[in-house]
C-alpha positions as CSV (number, residue, x, y, z in Angstrom):
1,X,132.1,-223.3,-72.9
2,X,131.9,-220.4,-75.6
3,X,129.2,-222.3,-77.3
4,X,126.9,-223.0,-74.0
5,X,127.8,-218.5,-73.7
6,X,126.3,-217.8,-77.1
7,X,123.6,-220.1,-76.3
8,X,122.3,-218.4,-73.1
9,X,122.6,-214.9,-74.5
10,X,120.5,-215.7,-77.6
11,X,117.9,-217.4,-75.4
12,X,117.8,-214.5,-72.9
13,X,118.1,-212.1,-75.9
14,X,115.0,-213.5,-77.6
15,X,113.2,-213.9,-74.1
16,X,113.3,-210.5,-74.1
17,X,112.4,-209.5,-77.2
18,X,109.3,-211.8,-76.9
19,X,108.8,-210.6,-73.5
20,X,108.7,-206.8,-74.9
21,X,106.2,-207.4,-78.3
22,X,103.8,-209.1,-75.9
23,X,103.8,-205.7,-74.0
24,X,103.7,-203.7,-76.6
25,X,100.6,-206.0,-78.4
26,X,99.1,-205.7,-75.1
27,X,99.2,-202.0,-74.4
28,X,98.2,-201.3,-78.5
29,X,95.2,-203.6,-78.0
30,X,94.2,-201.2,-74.6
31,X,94.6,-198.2,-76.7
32,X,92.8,-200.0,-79.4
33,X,89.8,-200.9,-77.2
34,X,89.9,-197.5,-75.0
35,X,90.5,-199.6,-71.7
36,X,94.5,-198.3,-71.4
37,X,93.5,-194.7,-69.8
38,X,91.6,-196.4,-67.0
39,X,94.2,-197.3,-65.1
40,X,95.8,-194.4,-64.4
41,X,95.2,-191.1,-62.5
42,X,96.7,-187.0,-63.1
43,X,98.9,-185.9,-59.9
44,X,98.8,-182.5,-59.8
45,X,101.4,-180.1,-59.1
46,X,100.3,-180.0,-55.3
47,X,100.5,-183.2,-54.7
48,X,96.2,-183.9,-55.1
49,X,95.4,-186.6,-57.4
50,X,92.1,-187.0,-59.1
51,X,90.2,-188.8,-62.3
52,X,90.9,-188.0,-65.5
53,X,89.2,-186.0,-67.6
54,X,87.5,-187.2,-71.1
55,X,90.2,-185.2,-73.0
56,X,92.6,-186.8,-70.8
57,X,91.5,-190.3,-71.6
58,X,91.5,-189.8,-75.2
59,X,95.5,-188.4,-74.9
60,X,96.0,-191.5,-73.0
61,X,94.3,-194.1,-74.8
62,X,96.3,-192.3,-78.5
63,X,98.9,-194.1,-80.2
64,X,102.5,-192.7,-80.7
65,X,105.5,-193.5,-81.6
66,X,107.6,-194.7,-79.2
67,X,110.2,-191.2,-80.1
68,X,107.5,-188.8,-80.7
69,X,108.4,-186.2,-78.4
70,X,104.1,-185.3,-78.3
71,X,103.8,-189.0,-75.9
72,X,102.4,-188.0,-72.9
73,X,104.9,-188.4,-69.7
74,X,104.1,-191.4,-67.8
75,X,105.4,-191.0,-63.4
76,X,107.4,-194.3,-62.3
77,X,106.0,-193.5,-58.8
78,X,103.9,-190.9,-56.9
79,X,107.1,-188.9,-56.0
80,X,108.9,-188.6,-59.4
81,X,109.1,-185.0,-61.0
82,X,108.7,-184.4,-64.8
83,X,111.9,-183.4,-67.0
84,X,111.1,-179.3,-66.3
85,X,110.8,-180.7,-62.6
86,X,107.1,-180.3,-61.6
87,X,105.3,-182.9,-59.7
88,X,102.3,-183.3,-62.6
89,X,101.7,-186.1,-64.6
90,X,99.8,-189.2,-65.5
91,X,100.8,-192.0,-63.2
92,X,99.7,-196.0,-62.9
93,X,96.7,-196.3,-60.7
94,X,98.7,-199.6,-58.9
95,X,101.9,-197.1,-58.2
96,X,99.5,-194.8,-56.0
97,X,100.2,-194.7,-52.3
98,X,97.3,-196.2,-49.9
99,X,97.1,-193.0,-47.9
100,X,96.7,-190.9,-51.2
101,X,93.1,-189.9,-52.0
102,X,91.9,-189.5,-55.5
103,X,89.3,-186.8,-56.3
């Protein structure tokens, strides 16, 4: 019983891990390639969303370090607010609400 245990939570443990480098080899090779900007859009504080901008794309498509406090803030959804609470930010084209129009 404590064996079959062990078992599982290695298997799941390594799932995950294997599960995370192929998203992280993914989203490198984006950046890499300049294709990772393109699918997102900038809310702006009012609400409006629009394109990004060249400078914006070049921000995006950087690589960081996963602490380097310079990242740029990525929304979950339309409706989440940054940490100093305004609505701004760069948010996942696929997270956009239908009735939204982008600029």
């Amino acid at each position: 019983m404590a064996l079959t245990i062990v078992i599982v939570l290695f298997v799941t443990l390594a799932g995950l891990v294997f599960l995370g480098r192929v998203s992280y080899t993914r989203e490198h090779n984006e950046k890499a390639n300049g294709t990772y900007a393109l699918k997102y859009v900038w809310v702006e504080d009012d609400g409006s969303v629009r394109r990004l901008n060249p400078d914006e794309v070049e921000y995006l498509n950087t690589q960081f370090h996963p602490g380097d406090g310079a990242r740029p803030y990525i929304k979950s959804n339309y409706a989440t607010r940054s940490p100093d609470g305004r609505m701004s930010g760069f948010l996942p084209r696929a997270k956009l609400p239908s009735y939204i129009v982008v600029k």
